[in-house]
C-alpha positions as CSV (number, residue, x, y, z in Angstrom):
1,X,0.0,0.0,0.0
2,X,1.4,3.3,-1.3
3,X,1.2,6.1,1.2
4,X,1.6,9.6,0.4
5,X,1.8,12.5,2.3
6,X,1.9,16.1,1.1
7,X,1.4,19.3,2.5
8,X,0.6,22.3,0.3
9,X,1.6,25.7,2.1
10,X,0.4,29.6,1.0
11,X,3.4,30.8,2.1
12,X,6.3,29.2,4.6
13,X,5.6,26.6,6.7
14,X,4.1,27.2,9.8
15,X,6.5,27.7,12.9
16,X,4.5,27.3,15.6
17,X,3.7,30.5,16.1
18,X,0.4,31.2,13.7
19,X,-3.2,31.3,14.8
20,X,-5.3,29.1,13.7
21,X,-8.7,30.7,12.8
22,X,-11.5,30.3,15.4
23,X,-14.8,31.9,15.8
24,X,-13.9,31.5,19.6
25,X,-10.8,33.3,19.2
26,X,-10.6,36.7,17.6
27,X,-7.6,39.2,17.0
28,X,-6.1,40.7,19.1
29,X,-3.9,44.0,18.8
30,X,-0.9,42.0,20.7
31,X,-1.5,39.1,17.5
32,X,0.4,42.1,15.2
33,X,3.8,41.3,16.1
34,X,5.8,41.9,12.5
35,X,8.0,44.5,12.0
36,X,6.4,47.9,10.2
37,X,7.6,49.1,7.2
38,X,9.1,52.8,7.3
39,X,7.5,53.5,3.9
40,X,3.8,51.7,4.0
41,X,0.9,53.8,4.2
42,X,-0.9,51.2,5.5
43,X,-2.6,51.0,9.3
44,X,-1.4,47.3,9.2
45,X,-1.1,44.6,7.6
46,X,-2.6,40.8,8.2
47,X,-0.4,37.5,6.6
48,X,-3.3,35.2,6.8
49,X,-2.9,31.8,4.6
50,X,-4.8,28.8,4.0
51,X,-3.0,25.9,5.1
52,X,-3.5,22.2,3.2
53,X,-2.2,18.8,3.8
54,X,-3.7,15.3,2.7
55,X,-2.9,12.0,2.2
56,X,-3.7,9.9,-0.5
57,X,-3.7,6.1,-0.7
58,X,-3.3,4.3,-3.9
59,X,-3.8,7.4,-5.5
60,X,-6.7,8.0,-3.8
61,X,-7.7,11.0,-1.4
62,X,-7.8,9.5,1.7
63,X,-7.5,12.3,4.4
64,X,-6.9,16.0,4.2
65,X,-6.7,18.9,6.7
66,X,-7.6,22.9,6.0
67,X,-7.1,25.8,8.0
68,X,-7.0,29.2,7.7
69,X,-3.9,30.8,9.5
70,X,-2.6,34.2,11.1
71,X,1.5,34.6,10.9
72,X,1.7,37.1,13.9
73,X,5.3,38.1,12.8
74,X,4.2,38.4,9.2
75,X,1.6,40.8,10.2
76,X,2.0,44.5,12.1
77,X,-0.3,47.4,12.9
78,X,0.9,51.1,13.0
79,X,-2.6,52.3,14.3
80,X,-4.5,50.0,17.4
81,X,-7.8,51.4,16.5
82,X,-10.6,49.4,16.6
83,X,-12.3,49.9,13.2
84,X,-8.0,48.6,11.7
85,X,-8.5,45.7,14.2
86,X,-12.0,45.1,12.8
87,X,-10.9,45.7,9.2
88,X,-8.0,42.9,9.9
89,X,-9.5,40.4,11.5
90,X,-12.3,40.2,8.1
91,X,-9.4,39.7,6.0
92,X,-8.4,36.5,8.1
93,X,-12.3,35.6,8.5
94,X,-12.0,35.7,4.2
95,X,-9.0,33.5,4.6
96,X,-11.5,31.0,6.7
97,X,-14.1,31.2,4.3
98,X,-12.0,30.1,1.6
99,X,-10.8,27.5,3.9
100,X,-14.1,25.9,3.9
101,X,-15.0,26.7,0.2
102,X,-11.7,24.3,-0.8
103,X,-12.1,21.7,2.1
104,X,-16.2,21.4,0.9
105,X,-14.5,20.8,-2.7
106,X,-12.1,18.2,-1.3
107,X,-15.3,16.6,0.5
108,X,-16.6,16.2,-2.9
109,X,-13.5,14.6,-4.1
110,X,-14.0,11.6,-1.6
111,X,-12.3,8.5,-2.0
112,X,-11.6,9.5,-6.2
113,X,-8.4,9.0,-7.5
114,X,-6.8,12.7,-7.6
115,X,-2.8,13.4,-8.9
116,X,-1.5,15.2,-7.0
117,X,-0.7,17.8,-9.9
118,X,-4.4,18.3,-10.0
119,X,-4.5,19.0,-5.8
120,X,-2.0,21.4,-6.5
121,X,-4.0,23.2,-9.1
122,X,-7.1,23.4,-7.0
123,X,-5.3,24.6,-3.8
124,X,-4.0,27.4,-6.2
125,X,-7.1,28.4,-7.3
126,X,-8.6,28.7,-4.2
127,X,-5.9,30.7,-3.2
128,X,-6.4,32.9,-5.9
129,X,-10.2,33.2,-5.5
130,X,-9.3,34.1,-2.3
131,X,-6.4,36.7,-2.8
132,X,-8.7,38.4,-5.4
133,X,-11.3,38.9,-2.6
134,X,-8.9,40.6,-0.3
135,X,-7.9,42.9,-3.0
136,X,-11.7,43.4,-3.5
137,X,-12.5,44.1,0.2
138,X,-9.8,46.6,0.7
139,X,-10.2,48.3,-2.8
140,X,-13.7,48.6,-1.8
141,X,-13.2,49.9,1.9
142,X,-10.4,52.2,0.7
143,X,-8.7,49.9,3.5
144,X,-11.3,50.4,5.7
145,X,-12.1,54.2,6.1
146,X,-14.9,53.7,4.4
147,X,-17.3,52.6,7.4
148,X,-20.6,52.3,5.8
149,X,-18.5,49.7,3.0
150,X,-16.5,48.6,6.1
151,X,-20.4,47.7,7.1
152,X,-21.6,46.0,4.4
153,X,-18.4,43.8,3.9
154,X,-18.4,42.4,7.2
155,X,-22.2,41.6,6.9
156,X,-21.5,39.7,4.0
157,X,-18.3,37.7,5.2
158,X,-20.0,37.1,8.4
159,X,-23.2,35.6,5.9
160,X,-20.2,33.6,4.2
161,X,-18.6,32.0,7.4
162,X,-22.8,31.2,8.4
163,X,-23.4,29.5,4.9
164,X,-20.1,27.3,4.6
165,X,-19.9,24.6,7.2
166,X,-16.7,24.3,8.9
167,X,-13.7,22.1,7.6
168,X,-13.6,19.1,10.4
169,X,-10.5,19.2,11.9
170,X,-9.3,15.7,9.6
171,X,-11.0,13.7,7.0
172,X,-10.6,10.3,7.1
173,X,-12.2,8.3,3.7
């Protein structure tokens, strides 16, 4: 029996030190622990990623794990106002959503035979799905000082997170 193991990352590997997304557990200003860039603009800045693994038996999908992730270090904030802490902590909650949107996809993929070229693909489309949201969000905030957008994004994320069941911790098939 072949087994195989991969693990798909959005960025490095995790360290240790990320957050995993929880509806339990929200940002907090101590989370923005990254160094801030002398030249941004920016109130801050949130490295969120969605983070993949699986298994796959006999070529076969056979177990899979999705989170959505916070990289404290890879993240900062120049201004601890509520509204940037609010504005942040929707960009991981659109990292979440995504999360769930590719581990539903994956539940739909049970027990087919998947290469793992193919996983790969999907993970980067989900990814990009996702990274084209965030750019949506703050293009459509103007990074959040926009409150009445501000508003109306975080109604329909929270919608989102409501509509798309969490990703179980692990799949087993």
């Amino acid at each position: 029996m072949g087994l195989f193991a991969g693990v798909l990352l959005l960025l490095l590997s995790l360290s240790g030190g990320e957050i995993i997304w929880s509806a339990d557990r929200p940002l907090t200003y101590g989370d923005f622990r990254g160094r801030i860039p002398s030249g941004s603009p920016w109130a801050a800045t949130t490295r969120s990623t969605i983070r993949f693994s699986y298994e796959t038996v006999n070529g076969v999908l056979s177990r899979w794990d999705v989170q959505a992730t916070f990289d404290p270090e890879g993240s900062w904030m120049r201004v601890k106002d509520p509204a940037v802490l609010q504005h942040e902590q929707l960009h991981f909650d659109i990292t979440e959503v995504y999360a769930r949107l590719f581990c539903a996809h994956l539940n739909r993929l049970q027990g087919t035979r998947v290469p793992r070229a193919v996983l790969r693909d999907l993970f980067d489309e989900f990814n990009r799905r996702c990274d084209s949201v965030h750019v949506a969000y703050d293009e459509g905030t103007a990074h959040g000082t926009i409150a009445s957008a501000q508003a109306a994004w975080t109604d329909s994320v929270k919608s989102w997170l409501v509509k798309n069941a969490p990703c179980s911790t692990r799949k087993d098939y």
